[in-house]
N, C-alpha and C positions, 0 to 999 in steps of 0.2 A: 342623205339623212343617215346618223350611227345606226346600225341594230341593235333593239335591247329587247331582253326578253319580258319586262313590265309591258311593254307594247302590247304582247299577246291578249287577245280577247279570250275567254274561258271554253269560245266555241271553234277556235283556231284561225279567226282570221287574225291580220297583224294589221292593227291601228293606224302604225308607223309610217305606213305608205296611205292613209285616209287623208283625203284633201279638210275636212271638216275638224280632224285632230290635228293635222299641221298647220293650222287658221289658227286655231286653237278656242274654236266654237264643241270638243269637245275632249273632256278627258281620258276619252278612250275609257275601254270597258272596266278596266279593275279600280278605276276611281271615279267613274260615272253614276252617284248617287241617285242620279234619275233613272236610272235603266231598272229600277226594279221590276219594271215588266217582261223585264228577258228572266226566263224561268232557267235555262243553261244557266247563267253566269248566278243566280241565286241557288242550284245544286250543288256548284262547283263552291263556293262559298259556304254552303252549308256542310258538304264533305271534305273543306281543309284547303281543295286544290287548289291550281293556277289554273287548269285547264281541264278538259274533258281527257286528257291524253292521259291523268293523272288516274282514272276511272279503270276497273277492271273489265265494264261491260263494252262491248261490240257498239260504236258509236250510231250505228245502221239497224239496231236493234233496240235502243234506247227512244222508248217515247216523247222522253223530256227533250234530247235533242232531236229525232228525226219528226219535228212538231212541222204544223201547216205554216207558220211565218219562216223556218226554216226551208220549207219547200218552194216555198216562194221566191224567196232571196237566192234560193240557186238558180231557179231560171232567168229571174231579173236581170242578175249578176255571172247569171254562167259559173258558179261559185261549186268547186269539188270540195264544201269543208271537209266530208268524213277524209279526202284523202289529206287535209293539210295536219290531223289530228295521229292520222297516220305515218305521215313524214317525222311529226313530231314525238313521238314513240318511237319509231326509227333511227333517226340523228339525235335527239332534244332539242329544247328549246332555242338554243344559242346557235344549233346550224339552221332549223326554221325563221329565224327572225334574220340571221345573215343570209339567208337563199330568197325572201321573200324581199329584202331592202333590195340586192342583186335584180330580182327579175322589175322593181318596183311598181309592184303588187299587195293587195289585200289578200289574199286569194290564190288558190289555184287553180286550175280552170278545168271546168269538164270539157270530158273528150268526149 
């Protein structure tokens, strides 16, 4: 699958490699009209962004993202988002979405 940075979810996972977006049962987070119950991806909308990386505050200090469904989805999923938010402030978005199709991956993974 190409990389592209529309892939990006607002909370730093990448779509791109989602079995459910590649079906195409969903549009992935920045045109998923249903997702308004993800309160990330409606801050990140309401402050202009693509992403939380887009954010000045510490993603690990932020209550809106370090919330209980977020807590959750990391252990389910083994899911390191604050570091993938951090890759991505680091490289941008275009070497996160080409490192994450690479490892093919939602996710990076805690250690």
């Amino acid at each position: 699958m190409k990389p592209e940075n529309e892939k990006i979810a607002a909370c730093g996972l990448y779509c791109g490699e989602c079995r459910k977006f590649q079906s195409g049962k969903c549009p992935g987070c920045l045109k998923n009209e249903k997702a308004s119950w993800c309160k990330i991806r409606q801050c990140c909308m309401d402050k202009g962004f693509s992403t939380c990386a887009e954010c000045s505050m510490d993603v690990k200090e932020c209550r809106t993202y370090s919330n209980f469904i977020g807590k959750v989805f990391s252990v389910l999923f083994n899911s390191d988002r604050p570091a993938c938010i951090s890759y991505i402030r680091q490289n941008g978005m275009e070497a996160f979405a080409e490192e994450m199709t690479r490892r093919g991956c939602q996710t990076m993974k805690r250690k």
